[in-house]
C-alpha positions as CSV (number, residue, x, y, z in Angstrom):
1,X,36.6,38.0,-1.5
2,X,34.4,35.3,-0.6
3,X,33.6,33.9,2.9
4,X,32.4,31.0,4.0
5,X,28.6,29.8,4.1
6,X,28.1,32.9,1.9
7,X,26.5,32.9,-1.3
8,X,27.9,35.1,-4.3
9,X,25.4,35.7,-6.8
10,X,27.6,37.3,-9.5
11,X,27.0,37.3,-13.7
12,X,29.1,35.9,-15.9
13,X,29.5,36.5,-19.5
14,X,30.0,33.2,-22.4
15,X,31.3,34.1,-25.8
16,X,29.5,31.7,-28.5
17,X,31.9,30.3,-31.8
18,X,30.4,33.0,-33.8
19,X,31.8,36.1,-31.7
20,X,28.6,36.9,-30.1
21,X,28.1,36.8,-26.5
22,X,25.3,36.0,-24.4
23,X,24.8,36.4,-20.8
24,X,24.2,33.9,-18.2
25,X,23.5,34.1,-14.0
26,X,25.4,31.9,-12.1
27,X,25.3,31.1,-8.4
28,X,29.2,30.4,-7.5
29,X,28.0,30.3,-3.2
30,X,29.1,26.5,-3.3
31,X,32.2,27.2,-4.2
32,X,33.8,28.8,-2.2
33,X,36.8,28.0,-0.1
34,X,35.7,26.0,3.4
35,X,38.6,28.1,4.9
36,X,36.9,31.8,3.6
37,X,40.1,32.2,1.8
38,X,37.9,32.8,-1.8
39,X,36.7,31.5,-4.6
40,X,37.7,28.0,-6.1
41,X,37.4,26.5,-9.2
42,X,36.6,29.3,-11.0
43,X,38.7,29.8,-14.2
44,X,40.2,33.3,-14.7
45,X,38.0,33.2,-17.7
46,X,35.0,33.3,-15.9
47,X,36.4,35.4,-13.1
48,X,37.1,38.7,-15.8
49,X,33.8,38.2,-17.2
50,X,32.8,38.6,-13.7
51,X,34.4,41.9,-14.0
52,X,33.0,42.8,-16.8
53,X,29.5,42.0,-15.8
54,X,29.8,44.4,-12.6
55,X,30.6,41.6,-10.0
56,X,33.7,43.7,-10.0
57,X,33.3,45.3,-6.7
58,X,32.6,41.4,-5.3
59,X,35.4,40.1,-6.7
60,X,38.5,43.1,-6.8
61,X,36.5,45.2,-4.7
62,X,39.1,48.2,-4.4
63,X,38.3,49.5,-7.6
64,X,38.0,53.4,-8.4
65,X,34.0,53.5,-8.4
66,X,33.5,55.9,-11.7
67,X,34.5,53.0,-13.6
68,X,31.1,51.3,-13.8
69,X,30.0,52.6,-17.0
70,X,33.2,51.3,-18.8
71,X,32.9,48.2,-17.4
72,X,29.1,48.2,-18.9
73,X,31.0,49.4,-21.9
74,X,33.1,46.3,-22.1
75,X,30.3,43.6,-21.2
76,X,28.4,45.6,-24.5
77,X,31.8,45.1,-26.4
78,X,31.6,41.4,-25.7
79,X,28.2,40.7,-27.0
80,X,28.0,43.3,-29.5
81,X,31.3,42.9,-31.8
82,X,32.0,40.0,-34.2
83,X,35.1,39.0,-34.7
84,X,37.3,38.0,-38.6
85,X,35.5,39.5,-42.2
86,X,36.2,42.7,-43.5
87,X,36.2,44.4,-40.1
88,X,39.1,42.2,-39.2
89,X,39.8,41.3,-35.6
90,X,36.9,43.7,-33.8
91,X,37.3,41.8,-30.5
92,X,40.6,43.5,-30.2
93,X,39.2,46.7,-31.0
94,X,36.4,46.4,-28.8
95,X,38.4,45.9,-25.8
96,X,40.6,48.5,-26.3
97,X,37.9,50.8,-26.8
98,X,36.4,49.9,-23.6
99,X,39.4,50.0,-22.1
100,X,40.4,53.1,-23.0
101,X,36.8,54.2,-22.3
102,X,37.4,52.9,-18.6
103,X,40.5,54.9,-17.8
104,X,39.3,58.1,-19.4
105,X,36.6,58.4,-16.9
106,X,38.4,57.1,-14.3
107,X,40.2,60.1,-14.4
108,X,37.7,62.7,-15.6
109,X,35.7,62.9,-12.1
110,X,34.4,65.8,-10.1
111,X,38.5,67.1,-9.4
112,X,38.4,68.3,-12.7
113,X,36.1,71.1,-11.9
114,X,38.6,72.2,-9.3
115,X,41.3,72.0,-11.9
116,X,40.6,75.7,-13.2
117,X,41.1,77.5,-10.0
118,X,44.5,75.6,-9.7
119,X,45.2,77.0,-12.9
120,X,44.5,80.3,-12.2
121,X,47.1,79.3,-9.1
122,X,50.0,79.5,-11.3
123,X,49.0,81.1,-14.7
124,X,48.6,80.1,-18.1
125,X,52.2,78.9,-19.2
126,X,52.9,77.4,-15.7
127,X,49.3,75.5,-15.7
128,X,49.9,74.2,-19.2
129,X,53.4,72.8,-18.5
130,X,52.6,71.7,-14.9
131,X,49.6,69.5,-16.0
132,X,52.5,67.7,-18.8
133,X,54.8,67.2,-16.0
134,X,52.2,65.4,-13.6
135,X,50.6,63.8,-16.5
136,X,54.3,62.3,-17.6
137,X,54.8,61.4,-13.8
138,X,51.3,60.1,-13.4
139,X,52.0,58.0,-16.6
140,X,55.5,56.8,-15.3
141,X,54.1,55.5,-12.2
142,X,51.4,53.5,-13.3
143,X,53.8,51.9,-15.5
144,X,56.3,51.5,-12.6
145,X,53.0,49.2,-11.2
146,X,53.2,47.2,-14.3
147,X,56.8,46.5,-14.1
148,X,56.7,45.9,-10.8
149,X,53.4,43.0,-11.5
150,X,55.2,41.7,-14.5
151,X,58.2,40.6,-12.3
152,X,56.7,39.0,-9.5
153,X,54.1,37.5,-12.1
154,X,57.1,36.0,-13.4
155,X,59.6,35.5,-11.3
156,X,62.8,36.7,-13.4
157,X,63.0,39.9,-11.5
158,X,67.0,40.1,-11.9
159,X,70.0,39.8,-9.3
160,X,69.6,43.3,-8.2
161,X,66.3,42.8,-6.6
162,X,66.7,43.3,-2.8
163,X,65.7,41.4,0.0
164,X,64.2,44.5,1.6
165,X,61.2,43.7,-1.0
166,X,60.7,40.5,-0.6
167,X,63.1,39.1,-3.5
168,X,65.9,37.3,-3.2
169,X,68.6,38.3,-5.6
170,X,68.7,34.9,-7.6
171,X,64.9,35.5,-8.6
172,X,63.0,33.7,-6.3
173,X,61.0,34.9,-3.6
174,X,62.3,35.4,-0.1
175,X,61.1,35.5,3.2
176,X,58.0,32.9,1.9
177,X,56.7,35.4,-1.1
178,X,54.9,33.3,-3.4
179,X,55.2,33.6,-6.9
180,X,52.3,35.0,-8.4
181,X,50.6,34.9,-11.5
182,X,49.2,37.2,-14.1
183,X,45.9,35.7,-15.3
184,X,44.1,37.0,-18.4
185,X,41.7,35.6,-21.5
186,X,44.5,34.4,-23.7
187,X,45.1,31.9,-21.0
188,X,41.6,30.9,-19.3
189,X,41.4,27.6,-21.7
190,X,44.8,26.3,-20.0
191,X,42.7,26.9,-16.1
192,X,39.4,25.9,-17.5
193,X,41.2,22.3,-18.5
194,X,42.4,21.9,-15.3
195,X,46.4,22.5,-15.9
196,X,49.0,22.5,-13.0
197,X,51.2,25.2,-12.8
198,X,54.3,25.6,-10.9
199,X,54.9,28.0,-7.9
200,X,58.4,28.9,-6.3
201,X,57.5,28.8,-2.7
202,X,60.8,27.4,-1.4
203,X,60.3,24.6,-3.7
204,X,58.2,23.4,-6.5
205,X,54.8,22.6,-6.1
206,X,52.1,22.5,-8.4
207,X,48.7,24.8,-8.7
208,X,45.7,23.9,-9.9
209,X,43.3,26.2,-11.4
210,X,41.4,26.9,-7.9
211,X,45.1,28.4,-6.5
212,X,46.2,29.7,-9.4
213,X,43.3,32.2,-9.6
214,X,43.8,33.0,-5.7
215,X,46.8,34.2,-6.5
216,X,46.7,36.8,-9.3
217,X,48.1,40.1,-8.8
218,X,44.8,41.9,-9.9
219,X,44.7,45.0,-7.7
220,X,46.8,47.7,-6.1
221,X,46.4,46.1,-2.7
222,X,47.7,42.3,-3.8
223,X,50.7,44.0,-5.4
224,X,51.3,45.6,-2.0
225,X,51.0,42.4,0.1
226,X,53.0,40.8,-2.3
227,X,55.8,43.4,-2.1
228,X,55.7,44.4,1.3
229,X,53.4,41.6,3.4
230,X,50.7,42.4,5.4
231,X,52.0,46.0,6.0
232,X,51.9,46.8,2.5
233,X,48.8,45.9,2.5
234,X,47.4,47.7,4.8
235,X,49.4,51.0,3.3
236,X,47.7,50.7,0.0
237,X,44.4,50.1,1.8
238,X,45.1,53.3,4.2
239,X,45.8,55.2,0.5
240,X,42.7,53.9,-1.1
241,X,40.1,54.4,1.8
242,X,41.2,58.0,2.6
243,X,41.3,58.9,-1.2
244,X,37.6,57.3,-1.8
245,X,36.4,58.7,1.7
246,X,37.6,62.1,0.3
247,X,36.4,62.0,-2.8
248,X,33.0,61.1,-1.4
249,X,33.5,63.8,0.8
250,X,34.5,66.2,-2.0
251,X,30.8,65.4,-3.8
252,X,28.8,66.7,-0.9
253,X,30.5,69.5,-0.5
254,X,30.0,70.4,-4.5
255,X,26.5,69.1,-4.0
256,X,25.9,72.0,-1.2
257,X,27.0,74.4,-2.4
258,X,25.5,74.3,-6.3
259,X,22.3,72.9,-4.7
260,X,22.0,76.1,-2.6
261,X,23.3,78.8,-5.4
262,X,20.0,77.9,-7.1
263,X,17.4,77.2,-4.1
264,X,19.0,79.7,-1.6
265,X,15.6,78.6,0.6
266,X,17.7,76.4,2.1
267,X,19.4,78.7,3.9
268,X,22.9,77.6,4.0
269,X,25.2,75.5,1.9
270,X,25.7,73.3,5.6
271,X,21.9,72.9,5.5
272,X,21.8,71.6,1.7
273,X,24.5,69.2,2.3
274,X,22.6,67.3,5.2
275,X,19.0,67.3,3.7
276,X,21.0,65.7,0.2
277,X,22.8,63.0,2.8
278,X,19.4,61.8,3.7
279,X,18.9,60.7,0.3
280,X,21.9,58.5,0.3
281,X,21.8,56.3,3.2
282,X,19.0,53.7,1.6
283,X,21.3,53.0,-1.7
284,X,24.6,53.0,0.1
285,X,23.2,50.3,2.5
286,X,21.8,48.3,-1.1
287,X,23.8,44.5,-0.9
288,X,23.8,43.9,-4.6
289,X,25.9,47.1,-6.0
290,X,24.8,45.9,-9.0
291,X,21.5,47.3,-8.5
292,X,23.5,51.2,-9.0
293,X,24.5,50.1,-12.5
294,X,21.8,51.8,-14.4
295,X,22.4,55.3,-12.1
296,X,26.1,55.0,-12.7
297,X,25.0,55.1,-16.4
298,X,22.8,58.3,-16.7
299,X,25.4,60.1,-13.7
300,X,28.2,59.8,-16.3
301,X,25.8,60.7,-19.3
302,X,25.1,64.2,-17.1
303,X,28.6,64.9,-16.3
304,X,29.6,64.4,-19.8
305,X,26.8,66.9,-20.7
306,X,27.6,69.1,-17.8
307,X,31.3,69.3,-18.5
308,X,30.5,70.1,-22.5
309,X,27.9,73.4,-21.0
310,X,30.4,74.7,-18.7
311,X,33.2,74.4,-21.5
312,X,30.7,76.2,-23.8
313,X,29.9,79.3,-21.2
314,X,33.8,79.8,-21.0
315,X,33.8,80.2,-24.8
316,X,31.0,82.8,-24.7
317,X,32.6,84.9,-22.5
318,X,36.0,84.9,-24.3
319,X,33.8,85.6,-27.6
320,X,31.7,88.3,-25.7
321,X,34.8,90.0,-24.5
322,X,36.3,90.0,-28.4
323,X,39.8,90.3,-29.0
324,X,41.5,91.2,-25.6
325,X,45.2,93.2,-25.5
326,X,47.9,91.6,-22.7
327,X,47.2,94.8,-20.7
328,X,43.3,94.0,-20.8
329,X,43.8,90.4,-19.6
330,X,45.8,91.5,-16.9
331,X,43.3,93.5,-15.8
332,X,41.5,90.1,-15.3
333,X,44.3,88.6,-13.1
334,X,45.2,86.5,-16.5
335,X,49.4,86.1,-16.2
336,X,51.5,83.8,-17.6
337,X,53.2,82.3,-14.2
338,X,52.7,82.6,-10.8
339,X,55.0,80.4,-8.8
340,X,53.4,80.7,-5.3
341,X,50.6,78.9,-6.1
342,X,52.8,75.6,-7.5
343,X,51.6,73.6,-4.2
344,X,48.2,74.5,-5.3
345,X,48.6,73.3,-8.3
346,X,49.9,70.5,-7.4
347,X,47.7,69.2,-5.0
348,X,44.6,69.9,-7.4
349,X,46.0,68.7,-10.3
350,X,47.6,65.3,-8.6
351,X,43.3,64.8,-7.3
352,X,42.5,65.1,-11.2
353,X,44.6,62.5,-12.4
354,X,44.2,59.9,-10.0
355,X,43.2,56.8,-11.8
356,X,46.4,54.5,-10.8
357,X,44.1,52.4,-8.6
358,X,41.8,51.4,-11.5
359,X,45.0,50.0,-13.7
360,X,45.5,47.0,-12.2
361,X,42.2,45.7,-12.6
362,X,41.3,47.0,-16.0
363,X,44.8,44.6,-17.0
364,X,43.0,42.1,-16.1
365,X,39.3,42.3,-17.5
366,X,41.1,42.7,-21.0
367,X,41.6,39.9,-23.7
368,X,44.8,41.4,-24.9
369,X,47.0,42.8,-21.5
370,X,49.9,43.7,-23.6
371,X,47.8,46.7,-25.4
372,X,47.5,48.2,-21.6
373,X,50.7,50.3,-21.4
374,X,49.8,52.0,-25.2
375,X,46.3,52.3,-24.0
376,X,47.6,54.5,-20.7
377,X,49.4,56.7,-22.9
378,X,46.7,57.5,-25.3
379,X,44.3,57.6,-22.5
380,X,46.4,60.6,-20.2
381,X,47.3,62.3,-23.3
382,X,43.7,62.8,-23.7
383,X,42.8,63.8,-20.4
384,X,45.8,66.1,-19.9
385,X,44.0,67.7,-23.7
386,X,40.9,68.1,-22.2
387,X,42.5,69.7,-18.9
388,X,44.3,72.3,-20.5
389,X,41.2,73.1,-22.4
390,X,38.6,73.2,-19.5
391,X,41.4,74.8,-17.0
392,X,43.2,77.0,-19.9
393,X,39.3,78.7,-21.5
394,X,37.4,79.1,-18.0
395,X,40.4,81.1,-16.4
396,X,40.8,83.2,-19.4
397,X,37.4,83.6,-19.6
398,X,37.3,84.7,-15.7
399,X,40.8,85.4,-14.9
400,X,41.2,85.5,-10.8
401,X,37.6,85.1,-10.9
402,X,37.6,81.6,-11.3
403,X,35.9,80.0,-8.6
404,X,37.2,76.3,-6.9
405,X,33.7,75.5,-8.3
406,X,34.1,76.1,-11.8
407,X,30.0,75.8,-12.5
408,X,29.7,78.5,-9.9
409,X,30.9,80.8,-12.1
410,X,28.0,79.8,-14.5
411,X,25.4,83.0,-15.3
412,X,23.4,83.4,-12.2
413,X,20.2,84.3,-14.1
414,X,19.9,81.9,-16.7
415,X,17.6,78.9,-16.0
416,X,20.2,76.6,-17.9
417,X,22.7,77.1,-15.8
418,X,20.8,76.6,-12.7
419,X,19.8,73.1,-14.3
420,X,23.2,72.0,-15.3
421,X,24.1,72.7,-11.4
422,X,21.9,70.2,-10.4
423,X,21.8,68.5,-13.0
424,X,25.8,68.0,-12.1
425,X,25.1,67.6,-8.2
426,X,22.5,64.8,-9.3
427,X,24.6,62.7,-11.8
428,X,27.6,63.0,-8.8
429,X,24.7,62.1,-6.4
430,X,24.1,58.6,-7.7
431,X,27.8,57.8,-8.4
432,X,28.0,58.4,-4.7
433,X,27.1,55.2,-2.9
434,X,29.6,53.8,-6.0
435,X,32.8,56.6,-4.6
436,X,32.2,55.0,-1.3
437,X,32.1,51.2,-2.0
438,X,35.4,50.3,-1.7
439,X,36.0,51.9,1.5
440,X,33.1,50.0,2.7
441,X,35.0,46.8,1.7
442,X,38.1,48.0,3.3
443,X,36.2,48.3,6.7
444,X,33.8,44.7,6.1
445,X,36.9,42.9,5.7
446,X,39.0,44.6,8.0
447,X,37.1,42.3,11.2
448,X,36.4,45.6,13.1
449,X,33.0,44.6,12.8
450,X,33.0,41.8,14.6
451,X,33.7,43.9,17.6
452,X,30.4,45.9,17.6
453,X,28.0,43.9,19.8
454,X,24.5,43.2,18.6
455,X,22.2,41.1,20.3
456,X,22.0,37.5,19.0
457,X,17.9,37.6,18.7
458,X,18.9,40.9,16.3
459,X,21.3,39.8,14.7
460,X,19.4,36.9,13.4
461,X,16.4,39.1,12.7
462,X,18.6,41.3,10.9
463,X,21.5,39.4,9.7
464,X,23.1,42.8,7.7
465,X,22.8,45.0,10.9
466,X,26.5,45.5,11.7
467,X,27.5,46.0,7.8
468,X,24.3,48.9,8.0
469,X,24.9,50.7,11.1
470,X,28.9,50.9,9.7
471,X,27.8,52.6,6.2
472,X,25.2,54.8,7.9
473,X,28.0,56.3,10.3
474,X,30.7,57.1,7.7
475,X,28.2,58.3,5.3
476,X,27.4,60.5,8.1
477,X,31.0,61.0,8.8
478,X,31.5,62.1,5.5
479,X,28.6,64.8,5.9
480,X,29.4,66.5,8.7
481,X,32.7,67.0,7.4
482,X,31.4,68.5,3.6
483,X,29.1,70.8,6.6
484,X,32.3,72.0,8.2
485,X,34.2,72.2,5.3
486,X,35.5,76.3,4.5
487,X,36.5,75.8,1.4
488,X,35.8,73.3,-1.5
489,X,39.2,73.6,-3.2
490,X,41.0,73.7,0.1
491,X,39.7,70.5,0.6
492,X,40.5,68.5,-2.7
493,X,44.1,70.1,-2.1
494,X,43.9,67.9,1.4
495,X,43.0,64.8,-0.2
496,X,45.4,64.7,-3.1
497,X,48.4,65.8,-0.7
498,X,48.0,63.1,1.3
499,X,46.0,60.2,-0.8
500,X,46.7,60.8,-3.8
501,X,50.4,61.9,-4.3
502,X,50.8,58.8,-1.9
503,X,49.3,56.0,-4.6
504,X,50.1,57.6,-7.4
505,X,53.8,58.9,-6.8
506,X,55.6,57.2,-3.5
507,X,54.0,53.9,-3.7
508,X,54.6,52.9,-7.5
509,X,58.5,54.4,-7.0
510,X,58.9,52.5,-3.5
511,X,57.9,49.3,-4.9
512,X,59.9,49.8,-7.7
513,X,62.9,50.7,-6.7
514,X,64.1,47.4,-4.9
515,X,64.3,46.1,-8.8
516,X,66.4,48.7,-10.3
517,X,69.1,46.7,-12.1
518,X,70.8,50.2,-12.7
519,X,71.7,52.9,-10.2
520,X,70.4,55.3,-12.5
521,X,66.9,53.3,-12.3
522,X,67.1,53.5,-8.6
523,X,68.1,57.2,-8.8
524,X,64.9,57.8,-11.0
525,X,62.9,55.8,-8.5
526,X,64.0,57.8,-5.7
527,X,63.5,60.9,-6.8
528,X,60.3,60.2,-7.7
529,X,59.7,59.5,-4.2
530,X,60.7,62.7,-3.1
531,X,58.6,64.3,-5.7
532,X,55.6,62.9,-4.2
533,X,57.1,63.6,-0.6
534,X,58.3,66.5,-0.9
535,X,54.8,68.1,-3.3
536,X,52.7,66.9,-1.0
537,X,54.1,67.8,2.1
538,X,54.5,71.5,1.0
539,X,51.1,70.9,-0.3
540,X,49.5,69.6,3.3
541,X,50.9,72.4,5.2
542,X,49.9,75.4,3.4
543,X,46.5,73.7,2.9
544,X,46.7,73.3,6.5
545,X,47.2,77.0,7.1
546,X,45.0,78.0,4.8
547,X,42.4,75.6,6.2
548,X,42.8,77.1,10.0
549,X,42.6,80.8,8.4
550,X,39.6,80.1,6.5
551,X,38.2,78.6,10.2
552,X,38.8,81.2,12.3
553,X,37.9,84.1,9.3
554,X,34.6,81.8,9.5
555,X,33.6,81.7,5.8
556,X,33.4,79.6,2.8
557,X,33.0,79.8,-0.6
């Protein structure tokens, strides 16, 4: 989001006739909107290469922050593919290989290393068919955000759509909604050539390029405001910042605790999580996130290798233990259900999959949009494999052993394993500043920072003062909680009770269900809503209790 009098240095990627891309820098600061509202005259063409190029937190700026090496992965599609001859159309295939690349790690992120202990929570039969039940949910509502996009993108949202959400039942907005558009590649050359389109806001009117691309529904939190106004803004937005604030939160604890099982110098797990937060205020304070891309790159190259050791440690314990009876598994806590710990499970599991704030945007970095609801499928399909793997092999490799920290259960005396720990705490380390980006935004553009008073002669000394003192103190923020922290799977249960069962359940069905042409469809829609509701309310309070037990008993893990 642009202001104005502010420059926005962002790169921009050119496709030549051949197929092959080349890079360019441009400075877009003179064009922005005299009224702050954004940028003009910038063709959605140029504005997904943007994307692409890792202006994305400058120009969508509420985007899941683990998705920086997929969107490297799609700027290297660009350039690197050629398109027609015998490898047919491999722009296609490029981006929905980065694509698919993008949501993939979107979801794999540090809750899937608290996804064994949560399936220890309910045993083997009742882990594998809860994590196909939240992985068909998690699907359905991220479509459900599609739908919803692709009618008010439209307009033909069907007599059924109430006024409650905005829509009048003849199909055209209500209350003043505009009608908003869905901008991708296959339609840049109609905005780059300067074509009018019409908007329904109580009468026709034509938009230029410059509003047209104002007005794309390319996030979570426009879909909101578009649904709901300003309040549904500022729901998503309350979802988002506590999920990204959490998750932040979630790597410093993980970071403590690893970082002291191998240099138990440091006296406490409390003490390693402070001494690592003073490594982080200089890049979370950097102005050009652009700057993190390279870290972002070797952080995900670590947690892939991370992930593949501790997978391989589980396998040498099952093989080391040979073939085991029922009885002898037992023995290990190994059992096919256990249904007390289903609010567990949920909770964890729900933290795991949340990638439903990344879908929105990826939609609109790709050249063919259509290909996104296939790619989703493939793409949870594949992480709900490698979940029942990871979560399935380390807890019958450890049984009720398992830790909430799955590398903690790594061999204590092997030098490897000591490495992959911070090796792991490293790679999550630099993605860091990246978890808590958007958050940042949230605040920067929320005007609370126009409240904090800084002396004129300072502020023009130091023009990024109020921005720096804000990310200094919720960096901290999030430190002294990791510090205070009992328990690390306690606290992921916390976060996806409240964050995440809220974006990726209530929200997507809410939205929805105001354009249910069928009662069925709005029966579906609301009991998806108590789904999320009702799991993450049972969730919260038993986290809750367990949280204040684990308080007053004084320890941790």
């Amino acid at each position: 989001r642009g202001r104005a009098g502010e420059g926005l240095e962002m790169q921009s990627l050119k496709r030549k006739d051949g197929g092959e891309g080349g890079a360019r820098l441009g400075l877009l600061g003179d064009d922005l909107d005299s009224g702050g509202g954004g940028l003009v005259d910038v063709s959605s063409q140029v504005r997904s290469a943007h994307v692409a190029a890792l202006g994305i937190y400058e120009s969508l700026s509420l985007l899941s922050s683990q998705s920086v090496l997929a969107y490297e992965a799609l700027a290297a599609a660009g350039r690197g593919t050629k398109s027609g001859g015998e490898h047919g159309d491999a722009r296609g295939k490029g981006d929905s290989f980065a694509t698919a690349v993008t949501l993939i790690k979107s979801f794999i992120g540090l809750g899937i290393l608290a996804f064994p202990k949560a399936f220890s929570a309910v045993g083997y039969v009742g882990g594998c068919v809860g994590v196909l039940v939240i992985a068909g949910v998690s699907l359905h509502g991220m479509q459900l955000l599609l739908d919803v996009q692709a009618r008010l993108s439209s307009g033909r949202n069907g007599a059924s759509r109430s006024a409650g959400n905005g829509i009048a039942g003849d199909g055209k907005p209500a209350g003043g909604l505009q009608s908003y558009e869905l901008v991708s590649h296959s339609d840049a050359r109609e905005c780059d050539a300067g074509e009018g389109i019409t908007a329904d806001e109580g009468g026709a009117s034509e938009a230029g390029p410059r509003e047209r691309a104002s007005r794309t529904l390319d996030s979570y939190t426009a879909l909101g405001e578009a649904v709901w106004g300003s309040a549904g803004r500022k729901i998503v937005e309350f979802g988002l910042f506590t999920s990204q604030v959490g998750f932040g939160t979630a790597y410093l604890i993980f970071i403590g605790h690893n970082v002291f099982s191998v240099i138990p110098e440091l006296g406490s797990p409390q003490a390693a999580t402070l001494l690592a937060t003073l490594f982080l205020y200089f890049p979370c304070c950097l102005p050009d996130v652009r700057r993190l891309a390279s870290t972002s790159l070797v952080a995900n190259a670590l947690t892939v290798f991370s992930l593949g050791f501790v997978l391989y440690c589980a396998l040498k314990v099952l093989r080391a233990n040979g073939h085991q009876t029922r009885a002898e598994f037992a023995q290990l806590g190994v059992e096919p259900l256990r249904v007390a710990g289903g609010p567990y499970f949920f909770a964890s599991t729900v933290f795991a999959f949340e990638g439903i704030g990344l879908v929105l945007p990826v939609q609109q970095s790709m050249q063919r949009p259509q290909e996104l609801p296939g790619m989703l499928r493939y793409t949870v399909v594949s992480v709900a494999v490698v979940m029942l793997c990871l979560g399935g092999f380390c807890y019958l490799a450890w049984g009720d052993a398992t830790r909430d920290m799955i590398t903690l259960n790594l061999p204590q005396d092997s030098v490897l394993s000591a490495m992959v720990k911070l090796i792991y705490s490293f790679a999550l380390g630099l993605t860091y500043p990246l978890q808590l980006l958007p958050a940042f935004r949230i605040v920067e553009d929320s005007g609370l920072l126009d409240r904090l008073v800084v002396p004129p002669s300072l502020e023009a000394s130091m023009p990024r003062l109020r921005i720096n003192v804000m990310r200094v103190c919720l960096v901290t923020v999030t430190s002294v909680v990791a510090a205070l922290t009992p328990h690390f799977g306690l606290f992921v249960n916390l976060v996806g009770a409240v964050s995440c069962s809220l974006l990726a359940f209530i929200l997507p069905a809410a939205m929805h269900f105001g354009f249910g042409a069928t009662r069925a469809v709005r029966a579906k829609d609301g009991l998806l809503i108590l789904f999320g509701i009702a799991g993450g309310a049972v969730s919260f309070v038993l986290t809750v209790k367990e949280l204040i037990a684990a308080f007053a008993a004084g320890g941790g893990d």
